[in-house]
VOBA-1610 file (N, C-alpha, C; in pm, whole numbers, padded with zeros to 5 digits, always signed):
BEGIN
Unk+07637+00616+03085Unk+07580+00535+02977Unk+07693+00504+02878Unk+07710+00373+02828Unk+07845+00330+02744Unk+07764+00268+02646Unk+07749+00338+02544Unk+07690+00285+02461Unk+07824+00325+02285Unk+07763+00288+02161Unk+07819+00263+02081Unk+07921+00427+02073Unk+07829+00534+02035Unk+07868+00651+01980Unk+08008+00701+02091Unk+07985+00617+02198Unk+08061+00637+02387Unk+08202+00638+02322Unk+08212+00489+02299Unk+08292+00393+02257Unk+08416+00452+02146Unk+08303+00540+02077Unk+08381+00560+01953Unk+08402+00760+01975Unk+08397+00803+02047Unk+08385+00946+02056Unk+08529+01044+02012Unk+08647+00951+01973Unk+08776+01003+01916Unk+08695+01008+01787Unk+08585+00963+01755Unk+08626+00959+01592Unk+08535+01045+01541Unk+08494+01090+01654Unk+08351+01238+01641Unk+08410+01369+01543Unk+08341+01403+01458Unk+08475+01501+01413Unk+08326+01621+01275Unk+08370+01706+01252Unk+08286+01754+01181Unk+08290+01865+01034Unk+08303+01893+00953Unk+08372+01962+00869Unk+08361+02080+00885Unk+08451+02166+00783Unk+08430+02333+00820Unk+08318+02396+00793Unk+08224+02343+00702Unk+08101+02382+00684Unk+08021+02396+00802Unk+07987+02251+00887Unk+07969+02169+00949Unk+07982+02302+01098Unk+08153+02351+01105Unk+08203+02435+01220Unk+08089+02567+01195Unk+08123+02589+01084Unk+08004+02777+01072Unk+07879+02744+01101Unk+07805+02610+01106Unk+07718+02609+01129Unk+07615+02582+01244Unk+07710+02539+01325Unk+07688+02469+01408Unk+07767+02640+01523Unk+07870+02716+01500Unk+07885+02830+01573Unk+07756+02913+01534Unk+07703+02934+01412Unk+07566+03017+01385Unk+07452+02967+01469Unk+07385+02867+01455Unk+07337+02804+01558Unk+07318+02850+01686Unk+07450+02835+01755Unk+07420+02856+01855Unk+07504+02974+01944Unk+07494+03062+01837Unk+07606+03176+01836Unk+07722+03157+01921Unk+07804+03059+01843Unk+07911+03088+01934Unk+08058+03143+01875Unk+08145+03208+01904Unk+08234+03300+01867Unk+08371+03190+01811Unk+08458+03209+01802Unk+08586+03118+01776Unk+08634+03036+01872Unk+08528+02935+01891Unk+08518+02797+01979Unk+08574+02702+01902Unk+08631+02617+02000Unk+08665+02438+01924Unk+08572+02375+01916Unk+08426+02392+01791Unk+08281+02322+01826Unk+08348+02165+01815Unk+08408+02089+01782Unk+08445+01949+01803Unk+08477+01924+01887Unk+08551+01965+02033Unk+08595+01951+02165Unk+08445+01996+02213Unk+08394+02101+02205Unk+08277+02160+02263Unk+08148+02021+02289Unk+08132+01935+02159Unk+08065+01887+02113Unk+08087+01761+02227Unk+08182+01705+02207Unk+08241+01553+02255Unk+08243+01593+02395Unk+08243+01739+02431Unk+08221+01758+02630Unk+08105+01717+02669Unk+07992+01784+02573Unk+07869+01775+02581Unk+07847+01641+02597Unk+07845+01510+02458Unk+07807+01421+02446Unk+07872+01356+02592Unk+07974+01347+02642Unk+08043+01285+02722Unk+07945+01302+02877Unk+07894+01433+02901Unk+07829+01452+03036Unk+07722+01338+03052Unk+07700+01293+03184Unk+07652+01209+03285Unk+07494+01219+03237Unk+07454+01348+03196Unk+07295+01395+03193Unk+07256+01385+03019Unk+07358+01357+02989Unk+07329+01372+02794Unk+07220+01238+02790Unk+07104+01287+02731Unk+06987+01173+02635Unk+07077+01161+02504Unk+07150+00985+02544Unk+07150+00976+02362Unk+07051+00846+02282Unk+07037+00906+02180Unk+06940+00801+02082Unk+06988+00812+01937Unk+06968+00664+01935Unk+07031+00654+01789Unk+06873+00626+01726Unk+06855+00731+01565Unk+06746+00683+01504Unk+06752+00701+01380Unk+06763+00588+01307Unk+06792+00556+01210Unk+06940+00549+01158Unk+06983+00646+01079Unk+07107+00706+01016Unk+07201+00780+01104Unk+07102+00865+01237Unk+07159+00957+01259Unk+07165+00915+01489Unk+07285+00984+01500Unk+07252+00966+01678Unk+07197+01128+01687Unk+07098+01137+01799Unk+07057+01257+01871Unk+07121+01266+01991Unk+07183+01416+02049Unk+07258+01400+02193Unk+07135+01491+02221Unk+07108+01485+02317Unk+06995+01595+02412Unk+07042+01649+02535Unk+07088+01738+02552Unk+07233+01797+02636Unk+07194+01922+02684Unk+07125+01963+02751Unk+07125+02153+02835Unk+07069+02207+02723Unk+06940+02177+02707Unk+06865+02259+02594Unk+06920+02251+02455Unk+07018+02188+02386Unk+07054+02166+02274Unk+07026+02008+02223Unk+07015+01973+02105Unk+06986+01869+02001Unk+07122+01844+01924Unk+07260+01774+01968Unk+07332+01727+01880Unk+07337+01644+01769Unk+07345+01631+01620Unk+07289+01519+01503Unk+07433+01500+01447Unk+07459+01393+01480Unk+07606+01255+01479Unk+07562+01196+01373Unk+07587+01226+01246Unk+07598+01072+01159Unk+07654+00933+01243Unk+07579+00842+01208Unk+07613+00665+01331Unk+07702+00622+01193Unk+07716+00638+01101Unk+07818+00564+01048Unk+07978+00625+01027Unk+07961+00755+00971Unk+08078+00831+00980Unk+08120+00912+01105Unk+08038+00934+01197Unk+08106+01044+01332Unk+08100+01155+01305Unk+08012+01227+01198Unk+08036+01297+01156Unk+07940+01411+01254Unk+08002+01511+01317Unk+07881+01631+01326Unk+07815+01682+01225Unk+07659+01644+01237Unk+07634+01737+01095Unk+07538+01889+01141Unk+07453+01878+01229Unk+07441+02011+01314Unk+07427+01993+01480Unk+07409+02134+01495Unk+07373+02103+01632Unk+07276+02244+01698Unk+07173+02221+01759Unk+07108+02346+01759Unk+07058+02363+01898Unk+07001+02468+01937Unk+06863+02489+02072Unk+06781+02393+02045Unk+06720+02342+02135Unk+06576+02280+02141Unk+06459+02342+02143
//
């Protein structure tokens, strides 16, 4: 699927807040959640939807939330 967020996935990026929260989440230890993130979105099986403000990735039991204007990760959790 090549859609907008596809297109633009260098510019995916998320702050340090953004990092603790998104490792709490989904307990993960001293990971690159921004590489982690853009693997995810990138796989063949990812549901993405853009709604409203924000894109949703739907990826192996997790819910990724992409600001559509900045790229911004703002969380990411279990489903």
């Amino acid at each position: 699927m090549d859609n907008i967020l596809i297109q633009n996935i260098d510019r995916v990026h998320t702050t340090d807040m953004g990092v603790e929260r998104i490792r709490r989440n989904l307990g993960f230890g001293e990971i690159d959640v921004v590489t982690w993130c853009k693997e995810e979105i990138l796989k063949t099986n990812a549901d993405i939807e853009r709604n409203g403000k924000n894109w949703y990735v739907h990826i192996d039991g997790c819910v990724i939330t992409i600001n559509a204007s900045s790229y911004t990760i703002i969380t990411c959790h279990k489903e």
